[in-house]
N, C-alpha and C positions, 0 to 999 in steps of 0.2 A: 461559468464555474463548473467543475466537475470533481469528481470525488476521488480522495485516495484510495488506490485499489485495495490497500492494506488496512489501515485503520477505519476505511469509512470517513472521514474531514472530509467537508469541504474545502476545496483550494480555489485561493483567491488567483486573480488575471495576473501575470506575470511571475509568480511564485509556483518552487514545485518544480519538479522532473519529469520528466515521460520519456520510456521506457520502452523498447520495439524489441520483441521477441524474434526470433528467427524465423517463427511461424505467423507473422505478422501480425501478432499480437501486440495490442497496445497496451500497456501500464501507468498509472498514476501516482506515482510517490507524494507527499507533501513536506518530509525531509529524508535526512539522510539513516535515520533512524529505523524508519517504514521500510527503505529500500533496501539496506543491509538485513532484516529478518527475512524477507521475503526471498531476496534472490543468493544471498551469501549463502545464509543460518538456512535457507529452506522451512521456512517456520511456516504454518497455517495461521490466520489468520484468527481462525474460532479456537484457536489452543492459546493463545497470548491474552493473558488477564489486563491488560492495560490499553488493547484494540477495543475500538468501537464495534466489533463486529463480532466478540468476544460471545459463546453460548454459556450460559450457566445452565451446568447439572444437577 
């Protein structure tokens, strides 16, 4: 099991997207949701109120 890069979830064995960057970077989505803010929207991570990964000010 490993975790979405975006939200923080864990993702279950056969579920989930992975994601290789040109710099061979690897990415962990758990839906389609996580994967469009991150690579569409460009969104961070710690700015999104509804991520697990979310800072409060």
């Amino acid at each position: 099991m490993v975790k979405c890069t975006f939200c923080g979830e864990m993702i279950k064995e056969g579920t989930g997207k992975m994601f290789v960057q040109k710099d061979a970077k690897i990415l962990y989505f758990c839906n389609g949701k996580c994967e469009k803010n991150m690579l569409k929207l460009k969104r961070k991570p710690y700015n999104v109120r509804w991520s697990g990964r979310y800072k409060k000010k």
